[in-house]
C-alpha positions as CSV (number, residue, x, y, z in Angstrom):
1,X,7.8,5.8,-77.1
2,X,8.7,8.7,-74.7
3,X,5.9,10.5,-76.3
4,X,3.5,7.7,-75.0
5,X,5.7,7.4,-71.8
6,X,4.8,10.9,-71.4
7,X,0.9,10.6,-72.3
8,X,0.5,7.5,-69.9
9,X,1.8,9.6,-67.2
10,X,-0.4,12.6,-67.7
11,X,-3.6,10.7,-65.6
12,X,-1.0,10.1,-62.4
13,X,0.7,13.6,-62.9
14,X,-3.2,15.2,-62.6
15,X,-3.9,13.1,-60.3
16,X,-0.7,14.1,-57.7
17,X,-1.2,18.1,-58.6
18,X,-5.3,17.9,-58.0
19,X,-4.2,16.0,-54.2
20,X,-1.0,17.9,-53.6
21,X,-1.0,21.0,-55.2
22,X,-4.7,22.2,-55.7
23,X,-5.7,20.0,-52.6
24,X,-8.7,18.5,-53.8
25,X,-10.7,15.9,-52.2
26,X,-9.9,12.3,-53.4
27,X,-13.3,12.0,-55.0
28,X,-12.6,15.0,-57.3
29,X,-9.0,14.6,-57.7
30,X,-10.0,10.8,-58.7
31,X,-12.3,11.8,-61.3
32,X,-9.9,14.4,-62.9
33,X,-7.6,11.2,-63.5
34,X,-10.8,9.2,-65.0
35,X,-11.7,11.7,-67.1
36,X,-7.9,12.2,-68.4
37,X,-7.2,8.8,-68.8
38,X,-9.8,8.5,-71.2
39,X,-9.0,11.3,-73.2
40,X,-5.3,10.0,-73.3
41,X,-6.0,6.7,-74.0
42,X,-8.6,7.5,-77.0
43,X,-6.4,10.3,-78.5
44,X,-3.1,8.6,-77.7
45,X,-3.1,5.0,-77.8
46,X,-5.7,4.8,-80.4
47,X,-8.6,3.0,-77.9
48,X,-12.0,3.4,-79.6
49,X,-14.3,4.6,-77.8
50,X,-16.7,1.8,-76.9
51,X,-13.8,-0.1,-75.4
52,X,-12.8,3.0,-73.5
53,X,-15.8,3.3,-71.7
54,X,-16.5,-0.2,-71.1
55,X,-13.3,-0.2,-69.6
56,X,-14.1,2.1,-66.9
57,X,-17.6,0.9,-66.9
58,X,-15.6,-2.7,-65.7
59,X,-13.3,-0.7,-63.6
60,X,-16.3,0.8,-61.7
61,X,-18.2,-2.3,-61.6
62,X,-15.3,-3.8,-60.1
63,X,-15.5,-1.2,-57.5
64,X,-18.7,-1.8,-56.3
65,X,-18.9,-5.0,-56.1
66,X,-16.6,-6.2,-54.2
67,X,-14.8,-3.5,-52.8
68,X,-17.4,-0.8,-52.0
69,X,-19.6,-3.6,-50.8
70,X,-16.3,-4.8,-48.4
71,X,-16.0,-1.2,-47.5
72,X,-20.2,-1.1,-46.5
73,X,-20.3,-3.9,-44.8
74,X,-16.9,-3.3,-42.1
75,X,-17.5,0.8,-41.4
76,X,-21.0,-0.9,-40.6
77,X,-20.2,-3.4,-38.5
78,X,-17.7,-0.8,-36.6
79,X,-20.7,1.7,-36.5
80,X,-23.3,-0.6,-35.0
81,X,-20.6,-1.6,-32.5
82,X,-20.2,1.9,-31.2
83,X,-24.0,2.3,-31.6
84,X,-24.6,-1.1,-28.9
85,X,-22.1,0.2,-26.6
86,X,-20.1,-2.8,-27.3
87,X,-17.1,-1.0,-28.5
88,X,-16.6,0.6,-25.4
89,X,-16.9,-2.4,-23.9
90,X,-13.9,-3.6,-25.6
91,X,-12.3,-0.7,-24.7
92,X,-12.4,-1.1,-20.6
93,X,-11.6,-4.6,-21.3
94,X,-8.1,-3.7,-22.6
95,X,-7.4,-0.8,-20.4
96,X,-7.8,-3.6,-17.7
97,X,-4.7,-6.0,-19.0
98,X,-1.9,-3.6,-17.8
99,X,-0.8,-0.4,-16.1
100,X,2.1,0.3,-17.7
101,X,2.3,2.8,-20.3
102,X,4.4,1.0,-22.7
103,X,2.4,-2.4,-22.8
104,X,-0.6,-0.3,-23.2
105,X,1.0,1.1,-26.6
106,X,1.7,-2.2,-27.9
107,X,-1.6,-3.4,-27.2
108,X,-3.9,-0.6,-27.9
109,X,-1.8,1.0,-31.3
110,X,-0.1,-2.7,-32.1
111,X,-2.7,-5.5,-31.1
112,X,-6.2,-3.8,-31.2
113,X,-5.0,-1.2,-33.9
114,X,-3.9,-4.0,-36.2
115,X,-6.9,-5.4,-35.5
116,X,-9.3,-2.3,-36.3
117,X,-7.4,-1.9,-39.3
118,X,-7.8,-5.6,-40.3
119,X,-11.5,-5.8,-39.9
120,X,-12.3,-2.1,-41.2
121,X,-9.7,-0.2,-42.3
122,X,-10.3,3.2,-43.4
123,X,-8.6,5.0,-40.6
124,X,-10.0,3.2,-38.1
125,X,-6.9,2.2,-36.4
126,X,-5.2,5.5,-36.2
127,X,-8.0,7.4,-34.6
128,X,-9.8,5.1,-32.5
129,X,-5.8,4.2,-31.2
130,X,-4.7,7.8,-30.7
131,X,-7.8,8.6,-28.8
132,X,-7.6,6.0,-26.3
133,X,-3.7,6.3,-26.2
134,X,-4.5,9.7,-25.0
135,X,-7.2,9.3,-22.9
136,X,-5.4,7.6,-20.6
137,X,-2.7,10.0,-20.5
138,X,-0.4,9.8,-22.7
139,X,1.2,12.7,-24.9
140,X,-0.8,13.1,-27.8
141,X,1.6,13.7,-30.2
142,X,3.3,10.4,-29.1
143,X,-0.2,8.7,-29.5
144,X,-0.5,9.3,-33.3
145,X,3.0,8.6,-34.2
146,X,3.1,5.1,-32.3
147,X,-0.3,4.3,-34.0
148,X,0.7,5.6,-37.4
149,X,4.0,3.2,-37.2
150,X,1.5,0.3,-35.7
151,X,-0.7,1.3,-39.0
152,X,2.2,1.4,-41.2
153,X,3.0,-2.0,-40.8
154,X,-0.7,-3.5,-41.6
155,X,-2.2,-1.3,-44.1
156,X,-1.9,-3.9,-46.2
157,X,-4.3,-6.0,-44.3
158,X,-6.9,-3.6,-44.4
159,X,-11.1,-4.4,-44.6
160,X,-10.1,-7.9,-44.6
161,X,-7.4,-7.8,-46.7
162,X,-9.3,-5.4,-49.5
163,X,-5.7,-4.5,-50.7
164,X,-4.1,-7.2,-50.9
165,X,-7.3,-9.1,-53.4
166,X,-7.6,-6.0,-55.0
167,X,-4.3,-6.4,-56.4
168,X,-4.6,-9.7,-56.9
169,X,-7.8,-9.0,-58.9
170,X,-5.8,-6.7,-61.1
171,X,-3.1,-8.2,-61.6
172,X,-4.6,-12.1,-62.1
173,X,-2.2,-13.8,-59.7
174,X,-3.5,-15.9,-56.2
175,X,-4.2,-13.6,-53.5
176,X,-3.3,-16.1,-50.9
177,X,0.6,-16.1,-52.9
178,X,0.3,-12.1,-52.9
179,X,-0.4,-12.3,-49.1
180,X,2.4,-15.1,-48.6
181,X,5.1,-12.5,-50.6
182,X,3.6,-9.4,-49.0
183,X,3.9,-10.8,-45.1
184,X,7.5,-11.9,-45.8
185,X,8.4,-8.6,-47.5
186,X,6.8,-6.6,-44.5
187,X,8.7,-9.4,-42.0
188,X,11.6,-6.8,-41.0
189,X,9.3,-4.2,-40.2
190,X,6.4,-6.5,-38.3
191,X,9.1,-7.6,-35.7
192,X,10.9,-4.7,-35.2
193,X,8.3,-2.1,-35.4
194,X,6.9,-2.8,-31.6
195,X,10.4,-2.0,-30.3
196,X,10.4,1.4,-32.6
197,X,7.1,2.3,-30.9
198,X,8.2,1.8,-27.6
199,X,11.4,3.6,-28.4
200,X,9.3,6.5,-29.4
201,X,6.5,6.6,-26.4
202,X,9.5,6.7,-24.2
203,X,12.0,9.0,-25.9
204,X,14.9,7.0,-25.8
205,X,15.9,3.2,-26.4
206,X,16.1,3.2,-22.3
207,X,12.0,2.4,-22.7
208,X,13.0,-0.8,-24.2
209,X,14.2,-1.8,-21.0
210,X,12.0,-4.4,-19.3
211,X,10.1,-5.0,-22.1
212,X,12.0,-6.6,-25.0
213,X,10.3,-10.0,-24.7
214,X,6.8,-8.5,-25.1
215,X,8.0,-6.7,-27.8
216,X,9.1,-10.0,-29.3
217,X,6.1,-11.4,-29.0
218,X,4.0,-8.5,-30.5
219,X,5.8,-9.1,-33.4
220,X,6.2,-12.5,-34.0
221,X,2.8,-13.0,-33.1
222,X,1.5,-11.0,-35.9
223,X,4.4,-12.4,-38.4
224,X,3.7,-16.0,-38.7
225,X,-0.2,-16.6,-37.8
226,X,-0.1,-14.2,-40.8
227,X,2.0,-15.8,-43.1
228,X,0.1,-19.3,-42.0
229,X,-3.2,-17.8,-42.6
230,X,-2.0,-15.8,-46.0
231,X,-1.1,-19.0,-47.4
232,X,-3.4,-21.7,-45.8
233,X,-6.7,-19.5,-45.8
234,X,-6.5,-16.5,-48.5
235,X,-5.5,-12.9,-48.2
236,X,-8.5,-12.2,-46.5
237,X,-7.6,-14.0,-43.4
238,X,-4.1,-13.1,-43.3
239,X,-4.0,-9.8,-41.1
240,X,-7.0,-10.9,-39.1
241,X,-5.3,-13.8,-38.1
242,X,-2.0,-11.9,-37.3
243,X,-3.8,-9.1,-35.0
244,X,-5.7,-11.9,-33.2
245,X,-3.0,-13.4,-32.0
246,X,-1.0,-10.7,-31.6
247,X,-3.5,-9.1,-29.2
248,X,-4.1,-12.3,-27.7
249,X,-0.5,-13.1,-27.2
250,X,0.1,-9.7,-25.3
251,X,-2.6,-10.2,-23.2
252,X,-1.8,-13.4,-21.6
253,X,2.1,-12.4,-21.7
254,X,0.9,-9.3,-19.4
255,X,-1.2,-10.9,-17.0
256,X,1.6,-13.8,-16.8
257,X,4.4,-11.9,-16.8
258,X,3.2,-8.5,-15.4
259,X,5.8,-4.9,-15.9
260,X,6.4,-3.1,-13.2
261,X,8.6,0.4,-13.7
262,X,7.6,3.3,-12.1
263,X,8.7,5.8,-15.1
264,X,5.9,3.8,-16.9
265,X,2.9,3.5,-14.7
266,X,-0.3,5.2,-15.5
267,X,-0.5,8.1,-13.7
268,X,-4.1,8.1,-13.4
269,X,-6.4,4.8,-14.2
270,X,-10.3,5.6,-14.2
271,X,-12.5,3.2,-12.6
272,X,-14.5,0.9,-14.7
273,X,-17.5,-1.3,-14.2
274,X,-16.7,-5.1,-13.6
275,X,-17.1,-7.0,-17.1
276,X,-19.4,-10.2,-17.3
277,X,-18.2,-13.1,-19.9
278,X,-21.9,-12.8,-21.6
279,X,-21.4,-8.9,-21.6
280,X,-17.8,-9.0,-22.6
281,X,-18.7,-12.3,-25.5
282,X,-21.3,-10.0,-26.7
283,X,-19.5,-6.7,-27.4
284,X,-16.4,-9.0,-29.2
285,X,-19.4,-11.3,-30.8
286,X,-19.2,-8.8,-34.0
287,X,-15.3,-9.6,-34.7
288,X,-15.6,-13.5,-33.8
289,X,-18.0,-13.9,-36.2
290,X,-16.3,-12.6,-38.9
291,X,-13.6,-14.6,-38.4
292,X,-15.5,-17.4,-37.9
293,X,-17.6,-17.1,-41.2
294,X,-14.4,-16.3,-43.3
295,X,-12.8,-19.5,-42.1
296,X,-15.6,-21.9,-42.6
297,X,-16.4,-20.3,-45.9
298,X,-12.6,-20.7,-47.1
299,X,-11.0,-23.4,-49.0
300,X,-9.9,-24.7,-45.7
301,X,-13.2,-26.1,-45.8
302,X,-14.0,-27.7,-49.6
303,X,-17.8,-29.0,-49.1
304,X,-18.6,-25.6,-47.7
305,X,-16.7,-23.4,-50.3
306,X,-17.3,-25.4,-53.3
307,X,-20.9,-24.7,-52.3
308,X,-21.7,-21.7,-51.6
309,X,-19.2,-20.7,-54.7
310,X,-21.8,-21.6,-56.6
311,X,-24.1,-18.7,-56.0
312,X,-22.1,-16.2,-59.1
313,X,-22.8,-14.6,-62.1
314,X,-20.5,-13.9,-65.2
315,X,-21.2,-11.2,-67.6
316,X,-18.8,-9.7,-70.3
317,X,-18.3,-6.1,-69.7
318,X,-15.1,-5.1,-71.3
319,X,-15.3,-5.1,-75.4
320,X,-12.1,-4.9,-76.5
321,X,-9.4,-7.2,-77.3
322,X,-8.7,-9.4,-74.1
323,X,-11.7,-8.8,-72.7
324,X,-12.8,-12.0,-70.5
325,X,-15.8,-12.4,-68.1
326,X,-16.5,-10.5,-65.0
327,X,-17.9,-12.9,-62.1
328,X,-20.2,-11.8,-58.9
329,X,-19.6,-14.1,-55.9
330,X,-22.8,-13.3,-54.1
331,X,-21.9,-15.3,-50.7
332,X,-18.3,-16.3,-50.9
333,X,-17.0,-12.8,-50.7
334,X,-16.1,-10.7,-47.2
335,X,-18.3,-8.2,-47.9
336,X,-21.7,-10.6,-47.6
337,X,-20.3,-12.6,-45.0
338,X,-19.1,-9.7,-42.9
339,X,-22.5,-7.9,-42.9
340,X,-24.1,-11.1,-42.3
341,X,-21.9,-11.3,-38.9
342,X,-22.8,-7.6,-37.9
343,X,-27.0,-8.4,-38.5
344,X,-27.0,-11.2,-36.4
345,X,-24.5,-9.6,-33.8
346,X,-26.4,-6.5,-33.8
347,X,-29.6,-8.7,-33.0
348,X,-27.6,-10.2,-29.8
349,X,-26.5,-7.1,-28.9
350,X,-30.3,-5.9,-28.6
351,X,-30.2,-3.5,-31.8
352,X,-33.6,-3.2,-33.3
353,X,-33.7,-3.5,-37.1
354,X,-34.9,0.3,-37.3
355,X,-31.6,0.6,-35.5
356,X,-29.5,-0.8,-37.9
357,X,-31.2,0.4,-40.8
358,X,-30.1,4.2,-39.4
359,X,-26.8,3.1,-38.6
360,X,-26.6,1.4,-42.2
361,X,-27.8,5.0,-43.9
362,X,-25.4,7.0,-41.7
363,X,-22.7,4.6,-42.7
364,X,-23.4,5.1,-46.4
365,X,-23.8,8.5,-46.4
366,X,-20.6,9.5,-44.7
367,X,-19.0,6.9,-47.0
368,X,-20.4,8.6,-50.9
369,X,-17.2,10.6,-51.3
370,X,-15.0,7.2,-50.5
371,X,-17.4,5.0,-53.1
372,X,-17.0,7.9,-56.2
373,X,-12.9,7.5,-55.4
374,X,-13.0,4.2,-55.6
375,X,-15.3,3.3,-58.6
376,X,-13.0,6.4,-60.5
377,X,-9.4,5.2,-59.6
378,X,-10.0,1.9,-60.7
379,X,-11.9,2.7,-63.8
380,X,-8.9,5.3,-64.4
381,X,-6.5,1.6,-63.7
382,X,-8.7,-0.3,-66.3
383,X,-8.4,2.1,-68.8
384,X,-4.4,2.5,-68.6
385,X,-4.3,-1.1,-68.5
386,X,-6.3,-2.0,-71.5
387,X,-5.3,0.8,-73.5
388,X,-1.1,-0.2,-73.1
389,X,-0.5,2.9,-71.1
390,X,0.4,0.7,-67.7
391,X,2.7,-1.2,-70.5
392,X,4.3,1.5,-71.7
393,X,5.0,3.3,-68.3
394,X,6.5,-0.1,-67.4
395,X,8.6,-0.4,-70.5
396,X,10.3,3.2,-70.2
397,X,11.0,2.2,-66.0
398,X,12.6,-0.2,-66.9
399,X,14.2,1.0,-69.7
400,X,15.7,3.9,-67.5
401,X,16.7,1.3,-64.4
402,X,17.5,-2.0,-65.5
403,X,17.5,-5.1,-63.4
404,X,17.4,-2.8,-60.3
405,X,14.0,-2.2,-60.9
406,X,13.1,-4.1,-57.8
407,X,15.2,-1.7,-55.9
408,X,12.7,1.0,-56.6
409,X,9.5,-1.2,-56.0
410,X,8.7,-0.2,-53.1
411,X,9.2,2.9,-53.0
412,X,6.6,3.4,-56.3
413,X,4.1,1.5,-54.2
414,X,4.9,4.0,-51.0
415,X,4.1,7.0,-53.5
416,X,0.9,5.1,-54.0
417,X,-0.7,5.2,-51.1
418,X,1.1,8.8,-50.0
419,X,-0.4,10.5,-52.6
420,X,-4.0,8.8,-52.0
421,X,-3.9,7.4,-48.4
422,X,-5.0,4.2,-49.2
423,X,-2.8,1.0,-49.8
424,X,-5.9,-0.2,-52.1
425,X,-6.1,2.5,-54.7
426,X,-1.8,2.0,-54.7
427,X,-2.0,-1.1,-55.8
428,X,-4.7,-0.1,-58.4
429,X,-2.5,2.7,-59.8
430,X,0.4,0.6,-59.6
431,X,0.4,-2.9,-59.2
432,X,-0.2,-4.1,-63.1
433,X,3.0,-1.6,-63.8
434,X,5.2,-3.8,-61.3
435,X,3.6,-6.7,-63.0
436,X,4.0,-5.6,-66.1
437,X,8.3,-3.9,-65.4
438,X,8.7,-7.6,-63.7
439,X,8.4,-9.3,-67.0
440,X,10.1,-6.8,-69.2
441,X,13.2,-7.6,-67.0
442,X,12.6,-11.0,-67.5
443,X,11.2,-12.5,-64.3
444,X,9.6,-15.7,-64.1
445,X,6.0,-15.8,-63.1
446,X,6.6,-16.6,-59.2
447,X,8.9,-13.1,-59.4
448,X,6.1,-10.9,-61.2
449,X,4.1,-12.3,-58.0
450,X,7.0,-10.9,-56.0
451,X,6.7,-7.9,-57.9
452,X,3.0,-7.0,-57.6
453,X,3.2,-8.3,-53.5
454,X,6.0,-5.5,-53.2
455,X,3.4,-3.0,-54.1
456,X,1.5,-3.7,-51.7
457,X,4.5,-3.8,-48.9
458,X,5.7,-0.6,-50.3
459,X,2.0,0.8,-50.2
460,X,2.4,-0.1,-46.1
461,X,5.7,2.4,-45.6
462,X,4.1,5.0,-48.0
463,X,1.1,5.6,-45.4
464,X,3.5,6.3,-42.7
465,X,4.0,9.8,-43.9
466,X,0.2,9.9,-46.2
467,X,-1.1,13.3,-44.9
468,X,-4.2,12.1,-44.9
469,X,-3.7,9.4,-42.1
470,X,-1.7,12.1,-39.8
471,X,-4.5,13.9,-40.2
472,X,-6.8,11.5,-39.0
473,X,-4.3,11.5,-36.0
474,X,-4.6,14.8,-35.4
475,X,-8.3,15.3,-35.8
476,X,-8.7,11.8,-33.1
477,X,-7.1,13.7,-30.7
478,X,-8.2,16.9,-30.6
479,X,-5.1,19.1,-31.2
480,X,-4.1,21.3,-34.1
481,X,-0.9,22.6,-36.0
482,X,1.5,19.8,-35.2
483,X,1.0,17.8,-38.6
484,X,4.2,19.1,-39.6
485,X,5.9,18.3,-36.6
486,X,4.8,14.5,-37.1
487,X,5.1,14.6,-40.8
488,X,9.0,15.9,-40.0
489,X,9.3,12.9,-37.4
490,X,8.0,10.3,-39.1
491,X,9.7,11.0,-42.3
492,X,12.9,9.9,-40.4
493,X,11.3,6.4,-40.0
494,X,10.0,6.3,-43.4
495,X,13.2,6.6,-45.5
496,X,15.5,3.8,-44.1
497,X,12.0,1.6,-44.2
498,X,11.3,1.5,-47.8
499,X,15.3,1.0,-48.3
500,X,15.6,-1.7,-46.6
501,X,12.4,-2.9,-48.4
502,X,14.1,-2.3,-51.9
503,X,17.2,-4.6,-50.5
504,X,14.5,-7.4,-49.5
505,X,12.8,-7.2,-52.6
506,X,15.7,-6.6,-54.7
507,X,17.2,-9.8,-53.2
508,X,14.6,-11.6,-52.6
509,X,13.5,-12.1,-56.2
510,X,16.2,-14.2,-57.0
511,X,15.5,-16.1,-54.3
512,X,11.7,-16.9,-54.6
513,X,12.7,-17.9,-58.7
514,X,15.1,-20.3,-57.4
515,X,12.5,-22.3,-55.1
């Protein structure tokens, strides 16, 4: 058994060096680990090799369709946003709500991060955050960090909740009970992570002054709209419905309840041009659409979903023991409903269709290293799954920590997404082995959901200190050599985080079995 505990591990260990140590790109680093895992699982575990390859042949069809046609269809409708102009609308219309320097961080790396992230993913939030952050003047360095705690909260959330199905997909459980278990997991951080920020913009818990309520409300407004939406509406809609109401909720507490502190005004507020309703409802049409289209489309609505579910396919693709059908939802699925919301938003917004096509090849393009990661990763995940390796990983964990396995949860799903800088391809290398240690220590079904949700809650904490999003930080705002500087910081923040995680999920098992 430590011989295959050893073998099993050899894909992750290749996979960590080619990223860390040799400093690959993602796309080569990820095929390294396909490429190894096959070997392993073949010479190893005794996987013939028909079943090997049409594991990763399933893995990579997975990919495609419908995570790379998820990730497609949001960069696009981000792209075409900046392309109309309408992004920049959006921009003036928040630099409106407040002058003070604090709300402004709460809605700009909180609200309208979350939101970015939510929607797109992909580090959108980060960059387009810390740029505006410091465009208005505020210290870069404090720009990222905020935003990367903001992002570390709603990773999760991601391209309409891409991380979250994912790992549902994987491990076969409801992705509306993996949102439900993921928001509450993430509920200590969501409410007190708008304090942190403000805490850290202003150098001292004197910043908090003032503004506690708002802060409140940041939070809570993201906390239960998502948990609602997580359980009534699906994974997808869970984050979106969070950061709308967030963002909404800070708004209107602003404007009704304006902050005045000198410390904390703008020093210097550029004019803009007076916003129309039809110019303002046009650059947000993209994002209300979306939003729209997911809802009427969910299972909140029965005539309309049980309709339009209709439109699959199922084809067998895996041909090994196991091995079940592989089903195509052609309409009910974000990616098709999302680019449907950015054509006919793009129309409104006065694109031209030879516009959008260039915006649509641009978005690809820039996007081929990100599809080869993705169809590799999970075809590396589909292979250590049907081989056993997952299993015996799993087996040897829990062998080594017993029933505090879920203790450590979090903190395997952290190393996820710091090693690839996504909370998506975390919860492919790791959510069927939380699964899969779950019920080798006995858990019911409700707690291997637990389980598999804290991967994804961990995965959240993990991209607080990934390299890649500080990076994306950095290169936002325009300054160099301080990655260290943040990556010391935010460390700090990281650590108690995904302890206190460990306790809720620890904890918390025994409490979601008992319900």
């Amino acid at each position: 058994m430590v011989t295959l505990f050893f073998a099993a591990l050899v894909p992750i260990i290749l996979l960590i060096i080619a990223l860390s140590g040799l400093k690959l790109p993602a796309y080569q680093a990820c095929t390294i680990a396909l490429i190894s895992s096959f070997f392993m699982a073949t010479s190893f575990f005794g996987m013939p090799l028909k079943d090997t390859a049409t594991a990763a042949l399933e893995g990579g069809t997975m990919a495609v369709w419908p995570i790379i046609w998820v990730i497609i269809a949001a960069i696009f409708t981000y792209n075409l946003s900046v392309f109309t102009k309408g992004m920049d609308t959006i921009k003036e219309m928040l630099g409106s709500v407040t002058t003070d320097e604090r709300v402004l961080v709460l809605l700009i790396a909180w609200g309208f991060g979350g939101f970015l992230e939510c929607m797109s993913g992909f580090g959108t939030a980060v960059a387009i955050g810390a740029s505006m952050l410091a465009s208005i003047g505020i210290n870069p360095i404090s720009a990222i960090i905020v935003c990367l705690l903001a992002n570390a909260t709603q990773s999760s959330y991601g391209s309409i909740g891409l991380p979250l199905t994912t790992l549902a997909q994987l491990t076969n459980f409801d992705a509306a009970q993996i949102a439900t278990f993921a928001t509450l997991q993430l509920a200590f951080m969501m409410i007190t992570m708008p304090f942190l920020m403000v805490v850290v913009f202003g150098g001292s818990v004197k910043a908090i002054k003032g503004v506690v309520p708002i802060c409140l409300v940041a939070g809570l407004g993201f906390l239960l709209p998502a948990l609602f939406a997580g359980s009534f509406m699906g994974a997808g809609l869970s984050g979106v419905a969070g950061a709308i109401f967030s963002m909404g909720l800070i708004v209107v507490y602003a404007k009704k309840f304006p902050v005045h502190n000198p410390e904390y005004e703008i020093k210097s507020v550029e004019e803009t041009s007076e916003i129309t309703a039809e110019k303002g409802f046009k650059a947000w049409l993209p994002f209300i659409l979306i939003f729209v289209f997911l809802i009427v489309t969910s299972k909140l609505v029965p005539p309309v979903n049980e309709f339009l579910s209709q439109a699959k396919t199922s084809i067998a693709i895996y041909t090994g023991e196991g091995a079940g059908l592989y089903t195509f939802s052609w309409i009910v699925t974000p990616g098709t409903l999302i680019m449907l919301a950015a054509v006919i938003s793009g129309v409104v917004q006065g694109a031209s269709v030879s516009d959008m096509l260039s915006v649509l090849s641009r978005t690809i393009r820039t996007m081929i290293p990100t599809f080869i990661t993705m169809i590799t990763i999970i075809g590396t995940a589909r292979i250590m799954g049907y081989s056993g390796m997952i299993t015996t990983m799993a087996t040897v964990t829990v062998a080594v920590t017993g029933a505090m396995y879920p203790f450590i949860s979090p903190l395997i799903g952290s190393l996820g997404s710091f090693i690839t800088g996504s909370a998506t391809t975390s919860g492919v290398l790791f959510g069927k082995l939380q699964a899969d240690a779950a019920l080798a220590i006995g858990a019911a079904e409700v707690g291997q959901a637990w389980m598999a949700a804290a991967n994804a809650a961990g995965a959240c904490v993990g991209k607080l200190i990934s390299p890649q999003s500080i990076a994306i930080g950095v290169a936002a705002v325009g300054i160099r050599g301080v990655e260290s500087q943040i990556m010391k910081f935010v460390v700090k923040v990281y650590l108690p985080y995904v302890i206190v995680m460990g306790l809720i999920v620890y904890f918390g098992q025994a409490i979601v079995e008992r319900m």
